[in-house]
C-alpha positions in Angstrom: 53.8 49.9 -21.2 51.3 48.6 -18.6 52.4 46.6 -15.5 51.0 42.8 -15.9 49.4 41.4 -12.6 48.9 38.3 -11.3 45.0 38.4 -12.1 46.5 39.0 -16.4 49.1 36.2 -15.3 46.2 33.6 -14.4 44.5 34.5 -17.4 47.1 34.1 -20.1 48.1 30.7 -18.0 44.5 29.6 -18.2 44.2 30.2 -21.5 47.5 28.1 -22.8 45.9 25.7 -20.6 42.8 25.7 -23.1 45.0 26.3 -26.1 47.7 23.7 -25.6 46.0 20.7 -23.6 47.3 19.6 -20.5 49.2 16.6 -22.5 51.3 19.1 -24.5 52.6 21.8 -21.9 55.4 19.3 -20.5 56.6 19.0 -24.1 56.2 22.8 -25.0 58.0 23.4 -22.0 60.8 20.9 -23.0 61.1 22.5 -26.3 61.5 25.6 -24.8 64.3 24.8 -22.4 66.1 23.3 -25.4 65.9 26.7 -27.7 66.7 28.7 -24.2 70.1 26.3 -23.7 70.9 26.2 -27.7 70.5 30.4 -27.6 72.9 30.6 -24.3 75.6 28.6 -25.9 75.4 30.4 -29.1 75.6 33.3 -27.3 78.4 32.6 -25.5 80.4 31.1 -28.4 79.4 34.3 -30.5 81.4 36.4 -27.1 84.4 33.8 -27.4 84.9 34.0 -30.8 84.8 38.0 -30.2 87.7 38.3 -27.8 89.4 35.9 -29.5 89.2 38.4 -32.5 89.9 41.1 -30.5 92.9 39.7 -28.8 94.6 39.1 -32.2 93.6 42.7 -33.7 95.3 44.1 -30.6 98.4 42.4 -31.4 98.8 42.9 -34.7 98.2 46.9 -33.5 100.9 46.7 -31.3 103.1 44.9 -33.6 102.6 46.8 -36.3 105.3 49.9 -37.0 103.9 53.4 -36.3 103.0 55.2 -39.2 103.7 58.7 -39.8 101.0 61.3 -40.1 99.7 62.5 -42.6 101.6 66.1 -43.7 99.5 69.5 -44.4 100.4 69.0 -48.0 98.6 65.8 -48.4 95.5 67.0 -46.5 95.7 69.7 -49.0 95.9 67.7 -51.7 92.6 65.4 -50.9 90.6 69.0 -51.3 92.1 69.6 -54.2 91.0 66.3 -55.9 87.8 66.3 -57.9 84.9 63.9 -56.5 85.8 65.9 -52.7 85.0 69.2 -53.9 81.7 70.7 -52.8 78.6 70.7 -55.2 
């Protein structure tokens, strides 16, 4: 991926200069902050929400009973069945 310089930077400003109008970059600008904030907060409700989740799993793992293992005859018995046999 090529490095952009400040000679590509000039252009690109120049031409959303020509594209946009001088009138409209304050409120393109404006717009964009908006989405930038609205993203963040989503963002960072999404990561709440997400150790909130995890924080109740966790507990219900640790108050939940151990279970036993599963015996050598059971693991023998799943191979035995008929849709876990090879083709």
């Amino acid at each position: 991926m090529p490095n952009i310089g400040w000679t590509e930077l000039i252009v690109i400003l120049f031409l959303v200069l020509l594209l946009f109008g001088a009138n409209k970059l304050p409120d393109l600008a404006r717009s964009m902050g908006r989405s930038a904030r609205i993203f963040k907060s989503e963002v960072k409700e999404m990561r709440e929400e997400d150790e909130a989740g995890t924080a109740t799993q966790q507990r219900q793992i640790e108050s939940a009973p151990a279970q036993e293992t599963r015996s050598a005859t059971q693991e023998a018995d799943f191979w035995d069945r008929p849709e876990n046999q090879p083709r």
